[in-house]
C-alpha positions, -999 to +999 in steps of 0.1 A: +000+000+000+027+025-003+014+036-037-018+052-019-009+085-020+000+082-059-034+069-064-052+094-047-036+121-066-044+101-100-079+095-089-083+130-079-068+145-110-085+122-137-117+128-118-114+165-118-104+161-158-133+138-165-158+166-146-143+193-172-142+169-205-184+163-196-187+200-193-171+209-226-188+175-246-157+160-253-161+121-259-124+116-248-137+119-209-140+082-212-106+075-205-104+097-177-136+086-163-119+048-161-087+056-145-106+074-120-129+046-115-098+017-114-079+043-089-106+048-065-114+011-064-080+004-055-082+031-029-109+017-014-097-020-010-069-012+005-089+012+030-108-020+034-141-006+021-147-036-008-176-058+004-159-091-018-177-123-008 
């Protein structure tokens, strides 16, 4: 878990970018929208927040 920090600033980032790209219409906020979603899933298991049965 020592890469939490990184991926807090990546999730943080991409998620702001993805907010903006919506705004403006721009199809490429896909990509964004992902790595935000992967980061903040990764953030969140190791936080221990995951429900995985």
């Amino acid at each position: 878990m020592s890469n939490l920090p990184l991926s807090k600033s990546m999730s943080s980032i991409s998620g702001m970018l993805c907010v903006v790209l919506v705004a403006k219409g721009k199809i490429s906020n896909d990509y964004f929208c992902i790595v935000q979603t992967v980061t903040y899933a990764y953030i969140a298991y190791g936080y221990g927040l995951c429900f995985i049965s």
